[in-house]
C-alpha positions in Angstrom: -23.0 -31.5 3.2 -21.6 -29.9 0.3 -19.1 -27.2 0.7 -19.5 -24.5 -1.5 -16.0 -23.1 -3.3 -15.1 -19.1 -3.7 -15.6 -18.7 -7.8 -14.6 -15.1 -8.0 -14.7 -15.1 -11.9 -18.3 -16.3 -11.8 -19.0 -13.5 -9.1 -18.0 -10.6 -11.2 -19.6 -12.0 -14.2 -22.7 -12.0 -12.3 -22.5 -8.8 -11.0 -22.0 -7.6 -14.3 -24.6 -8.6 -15.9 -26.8 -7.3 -12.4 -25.7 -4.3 -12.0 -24.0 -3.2 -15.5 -23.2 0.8 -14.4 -19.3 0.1 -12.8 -18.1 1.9 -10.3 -18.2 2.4 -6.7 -21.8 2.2 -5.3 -21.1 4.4 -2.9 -18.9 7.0 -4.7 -18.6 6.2 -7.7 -14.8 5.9 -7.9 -14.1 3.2 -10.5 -10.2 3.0 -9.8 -9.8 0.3 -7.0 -13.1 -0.9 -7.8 -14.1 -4.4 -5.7 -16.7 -7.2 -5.8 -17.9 -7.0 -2.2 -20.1 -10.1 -0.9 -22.4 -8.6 1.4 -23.1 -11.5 3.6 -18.7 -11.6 4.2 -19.6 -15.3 2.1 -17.4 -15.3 -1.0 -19.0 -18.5 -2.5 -22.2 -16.9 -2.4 -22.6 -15.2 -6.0 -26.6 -14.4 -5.6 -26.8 -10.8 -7.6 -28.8 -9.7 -4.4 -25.5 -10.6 -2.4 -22.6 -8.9 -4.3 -22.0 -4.8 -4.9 -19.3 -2.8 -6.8 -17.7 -0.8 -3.8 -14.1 1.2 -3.9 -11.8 -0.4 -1.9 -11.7 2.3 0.6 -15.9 1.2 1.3 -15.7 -2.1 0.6 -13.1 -2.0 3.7 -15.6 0.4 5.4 -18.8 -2.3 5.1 -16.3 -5.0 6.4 -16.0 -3.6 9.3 -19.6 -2.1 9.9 -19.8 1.0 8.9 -22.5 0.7 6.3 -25.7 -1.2 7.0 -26.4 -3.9 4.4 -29.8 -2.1 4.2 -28.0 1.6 3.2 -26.0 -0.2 0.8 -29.0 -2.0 -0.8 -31.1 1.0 -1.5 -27.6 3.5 -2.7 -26.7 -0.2 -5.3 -30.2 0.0 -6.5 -29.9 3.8 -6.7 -26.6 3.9 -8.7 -27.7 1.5 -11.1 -31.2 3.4 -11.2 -28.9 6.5 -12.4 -26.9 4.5 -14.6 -24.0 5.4 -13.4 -24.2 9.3 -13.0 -23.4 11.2 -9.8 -26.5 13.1 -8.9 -25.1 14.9 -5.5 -27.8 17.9 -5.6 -26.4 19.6 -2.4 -23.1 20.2 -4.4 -24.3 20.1 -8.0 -23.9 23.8 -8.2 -22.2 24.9 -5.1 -19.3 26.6 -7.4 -21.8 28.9 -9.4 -24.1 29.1 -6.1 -20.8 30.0 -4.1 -19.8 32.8 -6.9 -23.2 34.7 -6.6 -23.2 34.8 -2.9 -19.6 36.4 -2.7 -20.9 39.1 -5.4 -23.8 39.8 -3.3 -22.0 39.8 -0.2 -19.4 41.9 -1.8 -22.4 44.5 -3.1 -24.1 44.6 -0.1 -20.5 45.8 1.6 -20.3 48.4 -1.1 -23.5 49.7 -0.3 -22.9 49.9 3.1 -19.7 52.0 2.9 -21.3 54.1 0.5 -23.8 55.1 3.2 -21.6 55.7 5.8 -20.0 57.9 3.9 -23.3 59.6 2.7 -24.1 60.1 6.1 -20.6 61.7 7.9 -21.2 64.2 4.9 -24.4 65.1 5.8 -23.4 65.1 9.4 -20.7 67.3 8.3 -22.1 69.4 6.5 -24.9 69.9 9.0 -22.5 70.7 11.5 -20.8 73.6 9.2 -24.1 75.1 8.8 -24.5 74.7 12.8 -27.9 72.9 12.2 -26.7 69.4 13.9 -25.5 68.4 17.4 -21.8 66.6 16.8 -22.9 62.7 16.8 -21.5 60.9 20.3 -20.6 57.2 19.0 
């Protein structure tokens, strides 16, 4: 039996040339970035075996918090986007955010202008001596 011997230089030069966008599969952070060897097997440097992960999830799949199958299809997604977050939930959630306080804020405005419109009328009903008072 021949025992196979951790070549981590050949390993990155492999994943390299596989998956050429860096960074993080996962996140995309490329500061901290790691060679992970999916089956735990660090002299297996099969391209389907190795993904760029950050440190923080490369620690994460070590200890089982990814399934190799999630982390197949979001490796195959990254390099698919070469590279480019594409987080559609938050791509706009500052401009989305900004509209919704306006609204919210014009609805409020509205809403005190019409209370207001209304204890005048009431008001001014009651002067006249056309209106009941109003029993909140």
């Amino acid at each position: 039996m021949i025992k196979r011997v951790r070549n981590q230089n050949e390993a990155r030069q492999i994943a390299k040339a596989a998956y050429p966008y860096p960074g993080c599969c996962l996140c995309g952070q490329t500061i901290g970035q790691e060679l992970a060897h999916l089956d735990h097997e660090a002299s297996n440097n099969d391209p389907e075996n190795l993904a760029w992960l950050c440190n923080h999830h490369h620690w994460m799949y070590d200890v089982g918090l990814f399934s190799l199958a999630a982390l197949k299809v979001q490796r195959a997604h990254w390099q698919e986007m070469k590279g480019k977050r594409t987080n559609a939930f938050m791509k706009d959630a500052g401009k989305k955010a900004a509209v919704t306080r306006a609204a919210n804020a014009a609805a409020k405005l509205r809403s005190e202008v019409a209370r207001k419109a209304v204890a005048t009328r009431r008001a001014n009903a009651l002067k006249a001596g056309n209106v009941q008072p109003h029993k909140s």
